[in-house]
C-alpha atoms as one frame of an Amber mdcrd trajectory, in Angstrom:
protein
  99.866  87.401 115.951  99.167  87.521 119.865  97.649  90.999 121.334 101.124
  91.834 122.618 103.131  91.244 119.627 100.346  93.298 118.426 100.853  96.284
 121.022 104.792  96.087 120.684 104.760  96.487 116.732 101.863  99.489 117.273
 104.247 101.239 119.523 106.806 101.550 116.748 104.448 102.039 113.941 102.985
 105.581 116.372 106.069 106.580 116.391 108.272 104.899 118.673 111.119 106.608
 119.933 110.646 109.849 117.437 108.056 110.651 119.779 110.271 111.276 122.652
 110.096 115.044 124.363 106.627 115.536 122.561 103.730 116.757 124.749 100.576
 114.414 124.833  97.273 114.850 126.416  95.478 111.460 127.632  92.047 110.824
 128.408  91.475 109.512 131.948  88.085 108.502 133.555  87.772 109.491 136.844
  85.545 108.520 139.537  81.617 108.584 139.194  80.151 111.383 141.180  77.460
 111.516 143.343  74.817 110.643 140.284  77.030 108.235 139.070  78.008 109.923
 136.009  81.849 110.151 134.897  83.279 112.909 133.968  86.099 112.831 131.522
  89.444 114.998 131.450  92.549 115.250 129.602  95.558 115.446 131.371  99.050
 117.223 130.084 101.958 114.869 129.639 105.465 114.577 128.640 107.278 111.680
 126.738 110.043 110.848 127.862 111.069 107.161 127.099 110.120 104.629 124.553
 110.919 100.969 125.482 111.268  99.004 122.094 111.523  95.637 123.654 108.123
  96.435 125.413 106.895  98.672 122.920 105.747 101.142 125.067 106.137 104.874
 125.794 107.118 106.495 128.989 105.025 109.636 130.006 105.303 111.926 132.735
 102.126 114.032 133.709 102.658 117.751 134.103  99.690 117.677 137.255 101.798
 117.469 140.236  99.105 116.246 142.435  98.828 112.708 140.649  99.118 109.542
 143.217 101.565 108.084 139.521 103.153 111.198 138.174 104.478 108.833 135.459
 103.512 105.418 133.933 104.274 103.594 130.990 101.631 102.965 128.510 100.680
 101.330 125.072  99.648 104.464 122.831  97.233 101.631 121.342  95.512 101.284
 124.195  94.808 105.535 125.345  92.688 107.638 123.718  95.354 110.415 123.262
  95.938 113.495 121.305  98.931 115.121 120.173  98.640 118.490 118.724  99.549
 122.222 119.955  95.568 122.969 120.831  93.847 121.800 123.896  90.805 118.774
 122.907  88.869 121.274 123.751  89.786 124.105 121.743  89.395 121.647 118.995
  85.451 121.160 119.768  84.811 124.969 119.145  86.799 125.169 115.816  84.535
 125.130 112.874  85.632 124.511 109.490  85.912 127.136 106.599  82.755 127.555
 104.012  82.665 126.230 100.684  83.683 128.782  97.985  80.899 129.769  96.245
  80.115 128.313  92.924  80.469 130.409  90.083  76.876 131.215  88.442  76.114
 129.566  84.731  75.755 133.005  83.254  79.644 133.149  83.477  80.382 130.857
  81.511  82.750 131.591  78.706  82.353 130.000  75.325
């Protein structure tokens, strides 16, 4: 199977066109700064379209100061979330405690 067979069968399999009107947030690398390190940032997006012939989805960015407002893109190929939380939001969450164990006194025979 070639790459873009690949791709076009992966765009389906994410969810193809059921994905339409949900929100997605994609990872974009911008430009190195002045110490040459990159700074990552998500960036708030709209799908609109999925292409099944091309396999690929249709997003419009909600920033309205992007050079491409909207592109089409292989989900494969983003680093992307999809949930109601920011990726951020998600880095502070910590997960729930283990119950405690019940002692070996309580045992009932």
């Amino acid at each position: 199977m070639s790459l873009l067979d690949y791709l076009k069968q992966t765009g389906d399999i994410l969810g193809g066109p059921r994905l339409v009107g949900r929100a997605i947030r994609v990872l974009w690398w911008d430009e190195a700064d002045d110490n040459g390190r990159y700074d990552p940032k998500w960036f708030l997006a709209e799908i609109r379209k999925y292409d099944a012939k091309s396999g690929k989805h249709s997003i419009k960015y909600k920033v309205v100061d992007l050079a491409e407002p909207q592109e089409q893109i292989f989900l494969a190929l983003t680093l992307h979330h999809m949930s109601r939380y920011d990726p951020e939001a998600l880095d502070c969450a910590r997960p729930a405690q283990p119950w405690a164990l019940a002692s070996s006194n309580n045992h009932s025979a």
